[in-house]
N, C-alpha and C positions, 0 to 999 in steps of 0.2 A: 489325639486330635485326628479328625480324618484328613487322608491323603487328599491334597489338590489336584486337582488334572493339569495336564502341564499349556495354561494359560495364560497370561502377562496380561496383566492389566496396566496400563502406564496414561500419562496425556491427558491425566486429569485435570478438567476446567471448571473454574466459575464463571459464568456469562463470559465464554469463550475468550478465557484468559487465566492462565495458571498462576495460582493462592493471589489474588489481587487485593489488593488495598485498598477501601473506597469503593465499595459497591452501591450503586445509587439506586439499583431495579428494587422494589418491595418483594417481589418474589423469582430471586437469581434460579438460571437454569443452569443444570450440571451436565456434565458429559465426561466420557471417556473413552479412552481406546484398548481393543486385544489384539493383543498376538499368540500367533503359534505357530510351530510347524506342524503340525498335528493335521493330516486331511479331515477335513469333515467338522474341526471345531466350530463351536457357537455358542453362544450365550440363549440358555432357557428362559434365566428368571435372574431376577436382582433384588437385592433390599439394599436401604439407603439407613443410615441412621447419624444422628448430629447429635453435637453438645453445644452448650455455650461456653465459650472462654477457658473448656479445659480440652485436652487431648486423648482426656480416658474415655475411649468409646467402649469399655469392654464391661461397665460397670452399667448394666438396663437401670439403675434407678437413677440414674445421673441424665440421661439420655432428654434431649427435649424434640426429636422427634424422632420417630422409625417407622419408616412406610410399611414394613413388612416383607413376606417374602411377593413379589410381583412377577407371575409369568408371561416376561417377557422379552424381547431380544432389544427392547431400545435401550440404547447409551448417547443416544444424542439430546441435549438439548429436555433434558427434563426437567419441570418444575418442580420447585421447594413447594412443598405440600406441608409445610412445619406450622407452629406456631407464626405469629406477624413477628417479625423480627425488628431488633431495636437499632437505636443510632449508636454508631463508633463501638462496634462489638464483634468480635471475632467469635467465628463459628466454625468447629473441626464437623467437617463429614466423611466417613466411610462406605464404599462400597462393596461388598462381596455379589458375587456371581457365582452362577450354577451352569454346567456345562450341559450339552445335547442330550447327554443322559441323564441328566438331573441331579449330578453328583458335586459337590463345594470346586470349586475350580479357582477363585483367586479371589483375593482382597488387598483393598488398597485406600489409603487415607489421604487426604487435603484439607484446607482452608481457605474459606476469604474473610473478608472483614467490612461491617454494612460501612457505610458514610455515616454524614448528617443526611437522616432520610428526613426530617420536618425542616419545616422553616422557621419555625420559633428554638432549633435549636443553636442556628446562628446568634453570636452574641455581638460580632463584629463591626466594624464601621467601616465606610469606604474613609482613608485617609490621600493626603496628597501634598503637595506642596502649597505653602499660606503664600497666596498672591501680594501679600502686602509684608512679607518677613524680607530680609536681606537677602541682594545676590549671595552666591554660594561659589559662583565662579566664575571665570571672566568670559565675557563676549567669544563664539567661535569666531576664530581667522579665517583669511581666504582660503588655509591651507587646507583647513577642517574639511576632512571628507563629506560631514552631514552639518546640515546649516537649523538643524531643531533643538529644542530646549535640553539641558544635559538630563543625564537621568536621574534617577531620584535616590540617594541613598539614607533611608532609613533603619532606624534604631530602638528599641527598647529595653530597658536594663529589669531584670525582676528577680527575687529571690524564691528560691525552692529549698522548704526549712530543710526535704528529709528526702530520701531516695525513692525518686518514683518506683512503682512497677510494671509504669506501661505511661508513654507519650505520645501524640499523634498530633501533628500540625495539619492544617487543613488552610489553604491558601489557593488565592487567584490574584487577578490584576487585570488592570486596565490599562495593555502593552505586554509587555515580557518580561519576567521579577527569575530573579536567581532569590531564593532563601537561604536565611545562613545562621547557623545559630554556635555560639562561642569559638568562632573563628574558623568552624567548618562548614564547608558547604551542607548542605542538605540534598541529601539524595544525588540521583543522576540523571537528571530528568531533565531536558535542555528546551529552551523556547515554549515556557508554560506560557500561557494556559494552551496554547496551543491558538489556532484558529477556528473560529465558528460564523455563525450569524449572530454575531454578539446581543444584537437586539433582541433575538428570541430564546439565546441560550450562551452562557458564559460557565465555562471548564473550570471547575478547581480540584485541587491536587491533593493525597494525602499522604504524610510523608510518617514512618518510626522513626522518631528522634528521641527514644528512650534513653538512647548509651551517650548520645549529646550532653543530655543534661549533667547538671551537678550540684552538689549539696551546697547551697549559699547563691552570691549572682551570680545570672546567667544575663546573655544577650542575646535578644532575639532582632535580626537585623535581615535588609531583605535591600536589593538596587533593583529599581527598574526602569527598563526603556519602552521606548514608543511603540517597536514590533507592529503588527498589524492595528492594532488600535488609534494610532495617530504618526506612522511615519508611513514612507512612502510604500505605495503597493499598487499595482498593477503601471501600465504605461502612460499615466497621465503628465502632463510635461512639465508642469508644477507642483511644489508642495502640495500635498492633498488639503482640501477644505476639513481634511480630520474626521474621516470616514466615519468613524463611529464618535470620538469625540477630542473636546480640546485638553483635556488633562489627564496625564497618566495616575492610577492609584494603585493603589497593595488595600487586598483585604484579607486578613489573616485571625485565625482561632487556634493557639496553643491550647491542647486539652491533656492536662496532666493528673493521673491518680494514682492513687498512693492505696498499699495494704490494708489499711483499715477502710479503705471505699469510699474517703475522700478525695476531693476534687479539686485542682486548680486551675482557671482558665484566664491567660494571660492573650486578649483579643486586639487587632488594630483600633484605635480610640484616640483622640487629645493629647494622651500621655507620651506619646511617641514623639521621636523626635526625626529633621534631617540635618543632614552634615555636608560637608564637598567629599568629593571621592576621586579615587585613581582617574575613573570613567567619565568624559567629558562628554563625548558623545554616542552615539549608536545607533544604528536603520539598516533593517533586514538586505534593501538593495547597496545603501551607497557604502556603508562599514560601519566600522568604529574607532573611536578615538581615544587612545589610555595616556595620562600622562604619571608615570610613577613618581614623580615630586610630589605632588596634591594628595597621595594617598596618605591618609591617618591612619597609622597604626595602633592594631588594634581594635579600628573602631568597630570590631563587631564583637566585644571581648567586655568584661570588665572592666578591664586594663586601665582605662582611660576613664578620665572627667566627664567627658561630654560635653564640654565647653562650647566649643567648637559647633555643636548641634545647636538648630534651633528648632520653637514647637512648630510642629505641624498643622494643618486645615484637615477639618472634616470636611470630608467633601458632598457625603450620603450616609443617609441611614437607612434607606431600603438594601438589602445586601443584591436585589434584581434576580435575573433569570438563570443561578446560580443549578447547576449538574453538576453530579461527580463523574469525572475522567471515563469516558468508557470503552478506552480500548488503550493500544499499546501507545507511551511516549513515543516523544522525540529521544533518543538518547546518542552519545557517539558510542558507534559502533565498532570501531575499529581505527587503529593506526596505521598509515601507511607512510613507508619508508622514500626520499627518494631516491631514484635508480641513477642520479647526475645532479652536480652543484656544478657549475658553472660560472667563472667572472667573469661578466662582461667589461668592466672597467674596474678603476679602484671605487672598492665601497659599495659595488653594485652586482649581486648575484641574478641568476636564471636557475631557479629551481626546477627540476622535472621529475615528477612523484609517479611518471612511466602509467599513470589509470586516470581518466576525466571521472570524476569525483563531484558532491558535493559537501559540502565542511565547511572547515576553519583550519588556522596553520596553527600551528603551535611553536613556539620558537623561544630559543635560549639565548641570552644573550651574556657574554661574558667579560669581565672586565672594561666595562665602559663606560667614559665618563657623563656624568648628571646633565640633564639636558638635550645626549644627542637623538636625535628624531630621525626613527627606523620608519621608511614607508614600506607597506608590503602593497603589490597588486596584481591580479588574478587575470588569467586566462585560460581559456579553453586548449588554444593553439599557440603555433607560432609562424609568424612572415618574416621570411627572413633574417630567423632569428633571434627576433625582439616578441616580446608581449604582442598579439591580436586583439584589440579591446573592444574596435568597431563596432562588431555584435554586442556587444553589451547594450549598446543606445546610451540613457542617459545614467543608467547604474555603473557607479564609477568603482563601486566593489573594490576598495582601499580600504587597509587598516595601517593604523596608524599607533606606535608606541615611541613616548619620550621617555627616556633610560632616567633613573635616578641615582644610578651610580655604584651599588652594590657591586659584588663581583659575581652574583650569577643571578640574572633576570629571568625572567618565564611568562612570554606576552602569550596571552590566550581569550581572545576574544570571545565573549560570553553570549553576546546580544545581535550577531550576526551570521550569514552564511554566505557563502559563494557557490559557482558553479565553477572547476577550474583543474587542467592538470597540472598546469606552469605555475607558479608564484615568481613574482620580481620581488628580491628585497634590496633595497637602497639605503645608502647610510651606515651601513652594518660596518661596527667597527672593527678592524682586523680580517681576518678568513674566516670563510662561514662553514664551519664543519656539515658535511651531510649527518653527522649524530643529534647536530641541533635544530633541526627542523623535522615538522612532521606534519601528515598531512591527517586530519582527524574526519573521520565519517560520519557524517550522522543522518538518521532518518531517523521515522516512526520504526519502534524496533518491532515490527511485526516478524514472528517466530517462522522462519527460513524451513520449507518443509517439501521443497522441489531439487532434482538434480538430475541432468540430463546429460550423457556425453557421447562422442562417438567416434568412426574411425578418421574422418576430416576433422584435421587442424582448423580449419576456416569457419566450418560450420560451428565447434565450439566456441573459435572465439564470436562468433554472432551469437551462443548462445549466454556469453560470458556479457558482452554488450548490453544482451536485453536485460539483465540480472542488476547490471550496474544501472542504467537507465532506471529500474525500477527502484531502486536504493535512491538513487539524486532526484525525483520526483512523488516522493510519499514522503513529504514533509507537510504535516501539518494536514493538507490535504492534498488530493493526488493532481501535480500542478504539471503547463505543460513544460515548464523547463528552469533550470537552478540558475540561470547565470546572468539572465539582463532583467528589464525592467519591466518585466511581465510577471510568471510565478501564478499566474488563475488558474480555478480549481477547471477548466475546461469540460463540460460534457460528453464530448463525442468521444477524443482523446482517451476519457477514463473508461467508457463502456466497448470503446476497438481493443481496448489492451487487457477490460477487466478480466475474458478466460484467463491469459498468459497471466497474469500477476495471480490469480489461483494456484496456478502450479508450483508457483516459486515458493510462495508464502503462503501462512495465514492470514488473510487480508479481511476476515470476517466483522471480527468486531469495528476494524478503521473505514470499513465501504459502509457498515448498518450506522456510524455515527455521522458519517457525511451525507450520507443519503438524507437526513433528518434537515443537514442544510439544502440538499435540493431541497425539497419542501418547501420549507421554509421561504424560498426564494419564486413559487411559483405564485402569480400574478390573478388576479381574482378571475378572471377567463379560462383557467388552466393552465395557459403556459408558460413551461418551464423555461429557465433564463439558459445561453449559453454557457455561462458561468456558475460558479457558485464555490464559498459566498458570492453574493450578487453584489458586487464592484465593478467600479468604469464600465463594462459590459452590462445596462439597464434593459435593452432590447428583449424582444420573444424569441424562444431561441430558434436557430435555425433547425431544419429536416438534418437527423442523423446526431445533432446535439441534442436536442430536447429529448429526444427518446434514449439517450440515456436514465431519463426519469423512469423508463420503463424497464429499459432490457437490464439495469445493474441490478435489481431488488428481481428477477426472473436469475441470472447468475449466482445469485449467495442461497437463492432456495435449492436452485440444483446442485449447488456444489456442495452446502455447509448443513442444505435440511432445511434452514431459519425459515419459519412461518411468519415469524413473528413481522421480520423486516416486512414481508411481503403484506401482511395485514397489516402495516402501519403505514405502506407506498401506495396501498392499493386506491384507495380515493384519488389520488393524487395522480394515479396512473390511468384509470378511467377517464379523470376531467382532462386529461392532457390530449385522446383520443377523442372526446367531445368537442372541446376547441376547435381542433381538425377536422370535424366535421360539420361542425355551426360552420367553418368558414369557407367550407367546400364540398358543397350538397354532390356534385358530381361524382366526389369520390375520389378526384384527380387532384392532389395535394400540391395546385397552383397560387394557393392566396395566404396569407398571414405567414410566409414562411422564413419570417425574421432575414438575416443578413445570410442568407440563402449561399453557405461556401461549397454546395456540389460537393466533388469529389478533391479534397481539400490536398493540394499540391502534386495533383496526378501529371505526368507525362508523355506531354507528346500528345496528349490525347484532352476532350472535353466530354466527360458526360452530360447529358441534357439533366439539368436539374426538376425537373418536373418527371422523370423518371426517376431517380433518384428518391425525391418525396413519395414520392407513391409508392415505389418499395419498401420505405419504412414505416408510412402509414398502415398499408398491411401489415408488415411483421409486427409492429409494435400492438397493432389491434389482436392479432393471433395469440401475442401475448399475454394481452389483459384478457383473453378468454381461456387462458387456460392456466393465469391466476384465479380466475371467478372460481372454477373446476377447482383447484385443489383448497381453496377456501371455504366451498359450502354453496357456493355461492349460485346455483342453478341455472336462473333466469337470466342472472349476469354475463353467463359463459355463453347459453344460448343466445343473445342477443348479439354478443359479441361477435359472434363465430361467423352467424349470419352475416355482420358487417364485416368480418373475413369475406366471405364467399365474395359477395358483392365489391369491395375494393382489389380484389385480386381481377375477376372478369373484367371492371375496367381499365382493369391496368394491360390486359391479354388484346382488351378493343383499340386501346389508344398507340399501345405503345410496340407489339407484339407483330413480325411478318408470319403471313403461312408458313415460312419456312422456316423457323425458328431465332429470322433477327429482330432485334432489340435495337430499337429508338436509338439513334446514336453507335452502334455498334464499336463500342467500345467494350474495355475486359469488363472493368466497372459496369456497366450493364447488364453483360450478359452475367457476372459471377451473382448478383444484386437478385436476379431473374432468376436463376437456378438455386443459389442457395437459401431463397426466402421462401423456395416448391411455387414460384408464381406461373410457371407454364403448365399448362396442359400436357399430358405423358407425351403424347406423341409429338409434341414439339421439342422435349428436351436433348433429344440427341442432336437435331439440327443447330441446338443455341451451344451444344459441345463443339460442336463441330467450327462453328463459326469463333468462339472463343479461341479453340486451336490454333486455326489459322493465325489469327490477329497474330498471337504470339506466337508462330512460327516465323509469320511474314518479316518478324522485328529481331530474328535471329536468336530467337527466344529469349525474350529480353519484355521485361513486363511495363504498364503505361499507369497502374494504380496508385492512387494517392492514401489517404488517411480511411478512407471506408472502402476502398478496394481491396489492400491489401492485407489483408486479415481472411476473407474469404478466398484469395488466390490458390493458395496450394492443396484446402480442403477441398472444392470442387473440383480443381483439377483432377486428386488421386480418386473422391467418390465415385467420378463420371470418366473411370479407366483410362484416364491419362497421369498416372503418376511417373510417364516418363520425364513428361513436360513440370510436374511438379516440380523434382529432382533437378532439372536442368535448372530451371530456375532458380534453387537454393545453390547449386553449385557455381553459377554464375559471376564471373570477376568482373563485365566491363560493365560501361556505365548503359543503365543504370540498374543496380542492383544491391543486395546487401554486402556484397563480396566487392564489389568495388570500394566503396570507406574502409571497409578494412584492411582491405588491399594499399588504403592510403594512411593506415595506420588509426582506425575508428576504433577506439577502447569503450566508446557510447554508442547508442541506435544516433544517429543523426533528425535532425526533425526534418529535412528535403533531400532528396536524392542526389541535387544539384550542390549542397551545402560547399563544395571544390571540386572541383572538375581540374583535369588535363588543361582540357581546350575552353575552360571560362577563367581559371582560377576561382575566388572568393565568391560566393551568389551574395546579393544585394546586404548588405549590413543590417538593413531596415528589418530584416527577419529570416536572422541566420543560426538557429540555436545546434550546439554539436553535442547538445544531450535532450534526447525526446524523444520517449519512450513508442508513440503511435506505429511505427513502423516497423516495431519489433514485436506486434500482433500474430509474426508468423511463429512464436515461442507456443502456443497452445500446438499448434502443427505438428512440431518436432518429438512434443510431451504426447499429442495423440494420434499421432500415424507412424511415422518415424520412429519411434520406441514404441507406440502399441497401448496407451494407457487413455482408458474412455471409458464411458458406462452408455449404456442400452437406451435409447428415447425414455421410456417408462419409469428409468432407474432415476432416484433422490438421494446425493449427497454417496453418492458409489457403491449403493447397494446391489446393484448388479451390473458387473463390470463389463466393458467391451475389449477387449483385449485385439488391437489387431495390428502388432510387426507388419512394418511394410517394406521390404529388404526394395534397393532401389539406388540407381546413380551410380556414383564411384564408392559408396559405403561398404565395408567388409563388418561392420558389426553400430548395433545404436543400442543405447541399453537406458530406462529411467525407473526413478526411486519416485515417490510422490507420498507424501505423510497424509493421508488424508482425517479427516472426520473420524471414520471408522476404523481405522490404521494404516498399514504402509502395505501398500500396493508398489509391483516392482514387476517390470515386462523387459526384455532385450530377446534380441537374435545377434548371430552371428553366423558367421560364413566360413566355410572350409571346408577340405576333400570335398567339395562336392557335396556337402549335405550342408542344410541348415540347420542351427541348435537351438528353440526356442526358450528360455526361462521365461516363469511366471508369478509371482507369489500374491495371492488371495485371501484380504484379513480373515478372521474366524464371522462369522454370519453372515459374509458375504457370500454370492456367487459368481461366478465367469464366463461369460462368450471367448473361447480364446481361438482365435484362426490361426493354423497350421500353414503358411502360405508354402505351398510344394503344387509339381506337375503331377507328381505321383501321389496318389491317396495312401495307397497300401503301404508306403514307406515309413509311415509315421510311427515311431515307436519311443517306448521310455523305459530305460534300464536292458533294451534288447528284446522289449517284447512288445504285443501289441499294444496301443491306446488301449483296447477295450478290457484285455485282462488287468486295469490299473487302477486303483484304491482311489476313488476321489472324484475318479472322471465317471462324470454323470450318465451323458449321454455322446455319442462320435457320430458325425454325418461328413458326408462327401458334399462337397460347393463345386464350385466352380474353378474360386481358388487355391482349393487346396482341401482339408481337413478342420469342419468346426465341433471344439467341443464342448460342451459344458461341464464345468467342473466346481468343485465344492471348493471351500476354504483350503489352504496348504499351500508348497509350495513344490513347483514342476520343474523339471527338464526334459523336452520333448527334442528328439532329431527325426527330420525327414529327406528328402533327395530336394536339392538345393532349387529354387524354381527359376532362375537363373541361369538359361544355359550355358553362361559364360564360365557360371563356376561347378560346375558340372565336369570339366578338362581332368 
């Protein structure tokens, strides 16, 4: 066999998700990633080749599709050029690649597996509870955290004569369904179906339950609660009028076949039944409520009669606006331990799990007798000691478990989450061991592909903040905060922070599936709602919200490549800039501007909202024109561009001094004006200058709210003041990021003021201490501070900007970043007097990497010059230092330190 070149192929995806389950697209796109240390690696050419349902790819007559060999370097995002692929059928594909020289260089195999791609392949029914069958359980008490209907626990009993050789459940609901078949859970998939615009599109799930099953009966059994479809959600002060609707259902299709290529399909239908269950109650804000006496055992098993059950209501027989899952679950993520148990009295502990978290607790309870009633509930903080709940509003975020008396219980709430680092538990009988309690994480398990660190403690734990912040608000959809009685998918919020969640994560496939709810929620005028889904919040959205509709589907082309998202936002992105100009011929984005929040909790300071809109009416217009550009789309771009040209000039007329101030002269303005390029050249240093100031005047101490502060430390360091950058991240008093953490912030906080010294508490009314907006300075850190960026020109990091910015009180920053194409990796570090730059450049990429030194001629690698160096393209002298262009591979560059300080 011929030798490979030494290339790694790894990071294989179907429709940007490794071997997934349930693939709904008719023709999935693939991709993958290389590595090598090799300088100069790359990828010539590829061939793809698939089977159905077996794994021999090595036999061509088996084969049902092979592209051939194709000369070329893409691995992103290519389509299935196969045969039309069928429903519930796994499909192995291999990749092999050829290197720069044309020689075999690596191979490497996967899977996914389609859905139900037709509709007539649903056999299912919607089922529910019979309005007119017997209670099942008693009236909630006052004490009931949630005061709505209990949940549903449903049953099927069926026999399976012979051993399958392959099972697939396919399920959703109307609410949140745990499935469960012979007394095990299924899967690990938490808070299905997840969240959507249920109207226009409802999630279902698909699970292997092959090693489940068993020869004779089985049960297939399934509990669901209210979740987004009819408990409470968002801040309305009342039970919800049942947003989507008034009865929760399960729609479910067991599809079981058998060796000889028969089939069983056991579907939700009449035949089902309900029963009462542990689970009395359950709602995403207020809790849940377990009583373990009421549970029947067994009842998801054979075991049992059924007695107890009675039949169930059809409720539908259109299965409606039914997808398969397209991107990563909810799952829990991880356990965390706590760092302190605490008794406050008898019977009553203070949990502290030492990280603000979103989850659930998990808790053990040991010898105790039948009956007694553990309350657990949730807090952020603490005053004095005790639970902080105030913020919370009207979400009482309580769970609730009545012991049944065994000697070892294990309450774990299924249908719930909190926002919270404390838990109180009350009632707990005897000492509450720190081994029996846990604190459970969960979010959308979007694959973890960033990591940044550096020589400040401080600055890590901000970067450790923003990381966690990201975790406790990508639930379901990217919400502004886990803990009170809000949880909306917010616009502005999700496009200030969508670079920084790039770096951390994969966040591809979960931004292209929400994006589909903006859509969905935009208003026959074009504009797009604050929100989304579109709950409580019915309005047009505001300036800097709505354009979210724009700039996130501009974010995932640059970063992920996807055309795709972009040609499916793109109408929607246009009519949104149309709107805005039907209703302001002037240009000046004074009229239709929804609930108009400016520069949303800035300090000390007021931007003029009418500059504000106008800054983003240009950028977002700049945008859709050079979406039109990378779509085909000619006439579109020029038109647009033109409507650039003109919204920027009156924005320079209205709002603009000869001397480079800005309307309001606020940072917010001036950063709004410089980094959207809306001055004229020769105004821009005067609007640096003036920026400066502001923030010298205030002891360098910044006044930016939720759209300032994301631009803050970029323009600072582009427009030669990264001294003032640096001050700024370094910064302990108020207000700043180093101040909460100074005061012990394990989360980004959602207001600067959220405690204070000399306030204490800011207003309960809207006080969240996890939200993510303000930790927008995380793309900063990933791309100046460690050095990891790509070129204006460059898509998805194909030509990398590389540029270490040593700075502050930092002796070394160093970042990892998994991208699309593979793992990019930049740091410097500081010592004797010289600086040491690393680099590492996937194989087909290439690199801008700045040398930042006083001396040019210092730069060397191995002791010699750049230029005698395998890889390095081209070496030019800047201003700052040494740039050079370099191939794939990976560097260590030292030069004479550009810091005179370290220079001694």
């Amino acid at each position: 066999m011929t030798q490979l070149s030494l290339i790694r192929l790894y990071g294989l995806q179907t429709e940007q998700r490794h071997e997934p389950l349930g693939v709904g697209e008719p023709r999935p796109r693939l991709s993958w990633r290389l590595d090598s240390a090799r300088r100069g690696a790359a990828q010539s050419a590829y061939r793809i080749t698939a089977a159905e349902r077996t794994a021999d790819l090595d036999d061509n007559s088996r084969l049902l599709w092979d592209s051939g060999r194709r000369e070329s370097g893409d691995s992103l995002l290519v389509p299935w050029d196969g045969p039309v692929l069928r429903s519930a059928t796994r499909y192995y594909w291999r990749i092999e690649i050829w290197d720069e020289t044309g020689a075999p260089a690596a191979v490497a195999q996967s899977w996914f597996e389609t859905a139900l791609l037709h509709r007539d392949d649903w056999e299912a029914v919607w089922i529910g509870r019979d309005p007119h069958g017997l209670p099942l359980v008693d009236p909630p008490s006052d004490e009931d955290p949630h005061d709505g209907p209990p949940p549903l626990h449903l049953r099927r009993e069926f026999t399976v004569e012979r051993q399958p050789v392959r099972a697939r459940l396919y399920a959703t609901a109307r609410g949140i369904y745990e499935p469960r078949l012979n007394g095990f859970k299924v899967g690990d998939i938490e808070l299905a179906p997840g969240w959507t615009e249920y109207h226009h599109r409802l999630q279902y799930q698909t699970y292997d339950v092959t090693e489940l099953l068993q020869e004779g009966p089985n049960v297939l059994g399934a509990t669901v609660a209210d979740g987004w479809w009819s408990g409470y959600v968002g801040f309305d002060a009342r039970r919800p009028a049942k947003h989507y609707g008034d009865d929760t259902a399960l729609l479910a299709q067991l599809v079981v076949d058998f060796a000889d290529g028969s089939r069983q399909v056991v579907a939700t239908d009449a035949t089902w039944a309900e029963g009462p269950g542990a689970v009395q109650s359950a709602d995403l804000l207020m809790g849940q409520g377990v009583d373990a006496r009421r549970q029947v055992s067994g009842w998801d098993t054979a075991r049992i009669s059924g007695e107890e059950f009675q039949p169930v209501a059809v409720l539908d027989t259109d299965p409606g606006p039914l997808v398969a899952e397209p991107d990563h679950p909810v799952r829990v993520t991880r356990d965390v331990a706590p760092i302190s148990v605490r008794q406050a009295e008898a019977g009553r502990f203070i949990v502290d799990f030492g990280q603000n978290l979103t989850g659930r607790v998990r808790l053990t309870v040991r010898q105790a007798e039948s009956g007694q009633r553990i309350v657990l509930r949730h807090a952020e903080i603490l005053a004095d000691g005790e639970l902080y709940v105030d913020n919370l509003r009207s979400a009482k975020a309580t769970d609730v478990y009545i012991t049944c008396g065994d000697k070892r219980e294990v309450f774990e709430p299924q249908f719930t989450f909190h926002g919270f680092r404390y838990v109180e538990v009350a009632n707990y009988p005897g000492d509450l061991d720190a081994a029996d309690v846990a604190a459970q994480v969960i979010h959308n398990d979007t694959p973890w592909t960033g990591h940044f660190e550096c020589s400040d403690p401080m600055v890590n734990q901000l970067q450790s903040n923003i990381t966690w912040g990201q975790r406790g608000n990508f639930v379901a959809v990217p919400t502004d905060c886990p803990q009170r009685d809000e949880r909306l998918g917010w616009l502005a919020d999700a496009q200030i922070f969508a670079p920084t969640a790039t770096r951390n994560a994969d966040v591809s496939a979960f931004f292209a599936r929400w994006m589909l709810d903006v859509l969905d929620g935009q208003d026959a005028d074009g504009a797009f709602r604050d929100v989304s889904p579109v709950i409580t919040m019915r309005r047009e959205a505001a300036p800097a919200w709505g354009d979210g509709g724009v700039i996130i589907p501009w974010v995932l082309w640059r970063t992920y490549g996807d055309s795709r998202v972009l040609r499916r936002c793109f109408g929607g992105m246009a009519a949104w800039i149309e709107h805005i100009r039907r209703h302001n011929p002037d240009l000046r984005w004074r009229h239709r501007t929804g609930n108009s929040y400016g520069d949303w909790l800035q300090v000390d300071a007021v931007t003029p909202r009418d500059v504000l809109s106008t800054a983003y009416f240009a950028r977002s217009t700049q945008i859709v024109a050079e979406a039109a550009e990378v779509l085909g789309l000619r006439s579109k771009a020029a038109e647009y561009r033109d409507l650039h040209t003109a919204i920027r000039a009156a924005f320079v007329e209205a709002y603009v001094g000869e001397d480079g101030t800005v309307e309001g002269g606020t940072q917010t303005g001036y950063l709004l004006a410089l980094a959207f390029g809306l001055l004229p050249e020769d105004l821009v240093a005067g609007a640096v200058e003036h920026l400066a100031a502001d923030i010298e005047k205030r002891g360098t101490r910044l006044t930016t709210g939720f759209v300032g502060v994301a631009l803050l430390c970029p323009v600072l360091a582009d427009h030669g003041r990264a001294d003032l950058a640096y001050a700024l991240l370094h910064q302990e008093e108020f207000p700043s990021w180093g101040y909460s953490i100074r005061h012990g912030a394990t989360t980004i906080w959602e207001r600067w003021d959220g405690w204070t010294d000399h306030g204490g508490f800011q207003s309960a009314a809207m006080n969240s201490f996890n939200h993510y907006s303000l930790g927008s300075v995380g793309d900063w850190l990933f791309g100046r501070v460690a050095g990891i960026d790509q070129t204006p020109a460059s898509v998805a990091y194909s030509e990398l900007l590389l540029r270490p910015l040593p700075g502050g009180t930092l002796t070394w920053a160093r970042a990892v970043q998994d991208t699309v194409r593979g793992r990019i990796a930049c740091g410097w570090s500081l010592a004797d007097g010289r600086i040491t730059v690393t680099a590492t450049v996937p194989p087909g990429c290439t690199a801008v990497l700045e040398v930042p030194t006083a001396e040019p001629d210092s730069v060397l690698e191995n002791d010699l010059p750049v230029a005698d160096q395998p890889g390095v393209l081209k070496a030019e002298t800047s201003a700052g230092g040494v740039t050079l262009r370099l191939a794939s591979g990976r560097y260590v560059f030292s030069a004479v330190a550009p810091i005179p300080s370290m220079r001694e």
